[in-house]
N, C-alpha and C positions, 0 to 999 in steps of 0.2 A: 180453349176458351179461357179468359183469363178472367178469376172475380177477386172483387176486393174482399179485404178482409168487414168484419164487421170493428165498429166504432167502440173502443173501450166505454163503458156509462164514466161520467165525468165524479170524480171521489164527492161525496157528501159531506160537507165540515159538520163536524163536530160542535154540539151545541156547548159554550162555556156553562163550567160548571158553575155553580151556584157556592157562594161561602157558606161552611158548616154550620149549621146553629149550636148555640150553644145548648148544653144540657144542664141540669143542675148539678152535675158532679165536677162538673166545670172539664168535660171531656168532649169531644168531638164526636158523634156518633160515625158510623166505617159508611163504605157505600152502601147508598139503598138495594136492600134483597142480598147482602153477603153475609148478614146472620152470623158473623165473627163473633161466639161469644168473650175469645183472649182481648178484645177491644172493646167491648160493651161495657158500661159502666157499673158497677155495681154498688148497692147502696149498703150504708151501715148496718142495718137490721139482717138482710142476710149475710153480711159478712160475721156477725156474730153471732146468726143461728148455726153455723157450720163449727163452730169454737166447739172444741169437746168440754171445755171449760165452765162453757153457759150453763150449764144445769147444777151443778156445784155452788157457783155464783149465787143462783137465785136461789138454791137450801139455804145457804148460810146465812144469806138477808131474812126468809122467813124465820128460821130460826135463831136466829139475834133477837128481832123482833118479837116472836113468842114468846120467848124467854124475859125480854125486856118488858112485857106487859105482866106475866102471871109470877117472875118472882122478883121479890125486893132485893134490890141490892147488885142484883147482872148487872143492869146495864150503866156501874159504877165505871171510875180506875182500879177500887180493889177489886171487883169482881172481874173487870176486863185481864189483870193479873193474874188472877187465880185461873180461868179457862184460857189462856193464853199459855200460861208454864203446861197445862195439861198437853196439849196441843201440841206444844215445842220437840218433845222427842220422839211421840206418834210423828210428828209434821217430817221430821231428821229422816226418818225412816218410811217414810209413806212416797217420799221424792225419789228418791234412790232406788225402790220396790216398783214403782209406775214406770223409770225408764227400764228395768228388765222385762215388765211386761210389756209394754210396748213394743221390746226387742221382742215376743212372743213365748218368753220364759218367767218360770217362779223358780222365788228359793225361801220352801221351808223351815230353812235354819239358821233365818236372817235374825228372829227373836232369840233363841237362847245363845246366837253369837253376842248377843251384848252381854249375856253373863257371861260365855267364856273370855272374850278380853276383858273382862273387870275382874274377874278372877286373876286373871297374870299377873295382871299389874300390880292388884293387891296382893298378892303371893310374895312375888320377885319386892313389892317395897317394903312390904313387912316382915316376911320368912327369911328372905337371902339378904336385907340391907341394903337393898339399890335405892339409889334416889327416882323417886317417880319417873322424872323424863326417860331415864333410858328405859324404866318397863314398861311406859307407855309404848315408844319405839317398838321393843320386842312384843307386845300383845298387838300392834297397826302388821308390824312384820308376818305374824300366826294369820291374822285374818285376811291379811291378802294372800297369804296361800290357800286356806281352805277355799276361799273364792275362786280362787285360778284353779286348784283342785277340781270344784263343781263345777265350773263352764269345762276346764280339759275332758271329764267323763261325760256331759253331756253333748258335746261336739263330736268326741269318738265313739263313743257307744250309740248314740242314736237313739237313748232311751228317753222318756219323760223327765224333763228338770222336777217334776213334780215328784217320781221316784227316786232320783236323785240325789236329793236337797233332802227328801225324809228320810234317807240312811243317814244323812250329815247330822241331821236334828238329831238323832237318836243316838248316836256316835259321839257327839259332844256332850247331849245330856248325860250320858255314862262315865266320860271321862271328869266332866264338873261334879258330879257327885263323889264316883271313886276319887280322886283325888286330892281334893278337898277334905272328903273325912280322913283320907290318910296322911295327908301334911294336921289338918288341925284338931283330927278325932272331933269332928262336929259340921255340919254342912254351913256354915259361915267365914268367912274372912273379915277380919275387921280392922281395928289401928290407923289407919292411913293418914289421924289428923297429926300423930307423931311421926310421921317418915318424913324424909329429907327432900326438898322440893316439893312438898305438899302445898305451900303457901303459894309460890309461883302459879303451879299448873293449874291450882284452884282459881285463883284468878281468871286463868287462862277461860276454862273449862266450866267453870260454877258459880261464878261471881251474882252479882245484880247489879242494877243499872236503876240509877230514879229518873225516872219517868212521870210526868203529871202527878208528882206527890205523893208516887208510889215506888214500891220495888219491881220489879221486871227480872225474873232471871235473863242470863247470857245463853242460855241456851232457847230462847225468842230468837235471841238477832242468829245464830248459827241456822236456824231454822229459815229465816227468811235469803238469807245469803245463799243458804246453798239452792234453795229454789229458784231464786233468783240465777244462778249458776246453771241449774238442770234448763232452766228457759232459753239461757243463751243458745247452751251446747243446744239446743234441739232445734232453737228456728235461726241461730245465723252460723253452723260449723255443719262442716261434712259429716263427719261423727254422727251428729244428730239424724239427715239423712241417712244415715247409713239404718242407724236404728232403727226407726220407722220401715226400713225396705226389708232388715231381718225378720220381721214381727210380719210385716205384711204379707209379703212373696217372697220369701226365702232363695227359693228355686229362681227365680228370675232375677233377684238380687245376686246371687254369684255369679250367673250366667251374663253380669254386664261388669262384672270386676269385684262388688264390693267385698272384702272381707268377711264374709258371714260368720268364721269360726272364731277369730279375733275379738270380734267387735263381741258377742255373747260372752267370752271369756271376759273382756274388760266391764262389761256389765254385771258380772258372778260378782269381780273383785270388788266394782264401786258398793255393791248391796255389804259387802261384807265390811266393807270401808265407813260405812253408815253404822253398821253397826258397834265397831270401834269406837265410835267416836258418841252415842248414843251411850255404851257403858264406859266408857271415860267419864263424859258429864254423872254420870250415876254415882259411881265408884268414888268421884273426888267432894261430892256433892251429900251424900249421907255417909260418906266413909266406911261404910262394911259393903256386903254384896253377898246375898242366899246362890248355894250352887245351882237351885231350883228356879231362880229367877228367866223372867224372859218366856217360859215356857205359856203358848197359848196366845204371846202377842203377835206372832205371822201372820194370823190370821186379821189381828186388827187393820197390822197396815194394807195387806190386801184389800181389805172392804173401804180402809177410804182412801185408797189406790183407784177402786172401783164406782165409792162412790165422786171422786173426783173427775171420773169423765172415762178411766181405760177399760177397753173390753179386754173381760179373757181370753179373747182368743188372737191378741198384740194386732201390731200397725198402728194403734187409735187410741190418743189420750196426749195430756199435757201434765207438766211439772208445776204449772200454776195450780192444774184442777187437784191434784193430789194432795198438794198445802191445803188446799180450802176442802179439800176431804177429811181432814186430819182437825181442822178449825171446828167444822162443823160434831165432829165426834167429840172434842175438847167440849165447844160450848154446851152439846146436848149432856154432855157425863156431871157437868156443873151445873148445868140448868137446873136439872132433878137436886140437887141437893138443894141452890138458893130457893127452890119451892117448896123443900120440905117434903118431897114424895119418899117414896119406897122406892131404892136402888132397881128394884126388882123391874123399874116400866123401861131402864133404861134395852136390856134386853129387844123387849116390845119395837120402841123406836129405831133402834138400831137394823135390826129386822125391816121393818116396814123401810127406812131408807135404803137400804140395799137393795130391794126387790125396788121401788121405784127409780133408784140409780141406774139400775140394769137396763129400763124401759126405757127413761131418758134417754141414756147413752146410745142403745140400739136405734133409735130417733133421729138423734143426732147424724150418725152415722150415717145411717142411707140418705138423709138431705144433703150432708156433704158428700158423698159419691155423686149422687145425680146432677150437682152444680159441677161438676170436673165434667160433667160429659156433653 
């Protein structure tokens, strides 16, 4: 018996789609029910709650403004000058300190490397006869070794940069003091405004700038250039990914190619390049230098490292937040004097913004993970 087949059902067209509406972001929303959030629009406010930056941002405007109400004279040009220069070589070194932690590393002996190269230089221009620039060159050359040094042993040893960096602290504190008294039987260097090329480098390094009817040191604009600099490298260079992916997932970060031991070396070097360049401005700028000097500022830039937006434990932070860490410590250290306090509240504050920094940032953070997911 022969049967037919049965009859295909005839195809249902497809109803025309409908033109997209517009959104206020002026994007197209995706199809209905694909819940794509890589296409979803996303508006200003949460794009800046994710900023590790934000919380730093809004210290420094309450505290500009504090300050600008309860003491005469802040919220001048000359006041703006005065906690601006504070600021400037905290700021030098507080950029450079937030990309190592970021990379998920410290280095303790970031502060008294600005006395050991300001020592050299004044040593070699005073002691030995050299003109400034070449001992500048040779104290830039000292501190990128100790920094290639400290990434080389913490890359192969696998110990803490934290114990690492505090053998370098201690190691250099020793050598600037022995040293020092032994070349000048006294823990000071000094002369530099008579050494040869003093006037150039000073310039270079120490000058001022009028600004709004004021002076302004050059180590202001050093200060914003290289932050300026830290921002590029971190949101539009590979480098900067890289960083981020050391600090975050280490392990997962080699296991896709990146450099992990490299990139923490050239991180050691930059911290220790910061601080060259922090006791350069120093050294040409009051022309003597304590072998003692430095001792005890690590800690400062870590905290507005920290209160600038980076957690201790790397992957998270920005080079903007770290300047306006270092602003907001400048402003508050000046504040208390234009008001006439006891040095003693600045402790207090300093304090209290660290513990609220920490809370912030911790904040920050998981609203920025949970928008990636």
């Amino acid at each position: 018996m022969t049967t037919t087949p049965p009859s295909k059902p005839a195809p249902t067209p497809s109803p025309t789609p409908a033109p997209p509406a517009e959104t206020s972001g002026g994007a197209a929303p995706g199809p209905a029910g694909a819940g794509d959030e890589r296409v979803s629009p996303v508006n200003l406010a949460h794009r800046l709650l994710v900023r590790p930056e934000l919380g730093s941002l809004i210290g420094a405007v309450l505290v500009m403004v504090f300050f600008s109400v309860v003491a005469d004279g802040f919220f001048t040009a000359a006041g703006a000058a005065t906690w601006l220069d504070d600021s400037a070589t905290l700021g030098i070194m507080a950029v450079a300190v937030a990309l190592l932690m970021i990379g998920g590393e410290f280095d303790l002996s970031a502060g008294v490397m600005t006395a050991s190269t300001a020592l050299i230089t004044a040593m070699l221009a005073t002691r030995a006869g050299w003109s400034v620039w070449p001992a500048l060159a040779v104290s830039l050359l000292f501190a990128l070794a100790v920094g290639a040094l400290n990434g080389w042993l913490v890359v192969r040893t696998g110990l803490p940069s934290f114990i690492i960096t505090l053998g370098t602290f201690l190691a250099l504190q020793g050598l600037n003091l022995g040293v020092t008294r032994h070349v000048t039987n006294s823990v000071q260097v000094s002369g530099m405004r008579a050494t040869d090329g003093y006037e150039s480098a000073g310039r270079f390094f120490a000058s001022t700038m009028a600004v709004a009817g004021t002076e302004i040191q050059v180590s202001v604009l050093w200060w914003l250039l290289l932050a300026a600099l830290a921002t590029w490298v971190l949101a539009r260079t590979r480098f900067g990914n890289w960083i981020y992916a050391v600090g975050g997932a280490p392990v997962s970060a080699r296991n896709v190619g990146v450099p992990v031991d490299r990139t923490k070396i050239v991180l050691f070097m930059s911290t220790a390049a910061a601080g060259w360049l922090v006791g350069s401005i120093n050294i040409l700028r009051y022309t003597s230098v304590q072998a003692n000097q430095g001792i005890g500022l690590e800690f400062q830039y870590i905290i507005a490292a920290v209160i600038g937006g980076c957690l201790l434990t790397g992957g998270y932070g920005s080079a903007i937040g770290a300047a306006l860490g270092a602003l907001i410590f400048g402003m508050a250290r000046q504040g208390i004097v234009y008001a006439k306090w006891n040095s003693d509240w600045f402790q207090l504050f300093l304090g209290v913004m660290l513990l609220a920094a920490v809370l912030v940032n911790n904040s920050f953070r998981r609203r920025a993970e949970r928008s990636r997911r």
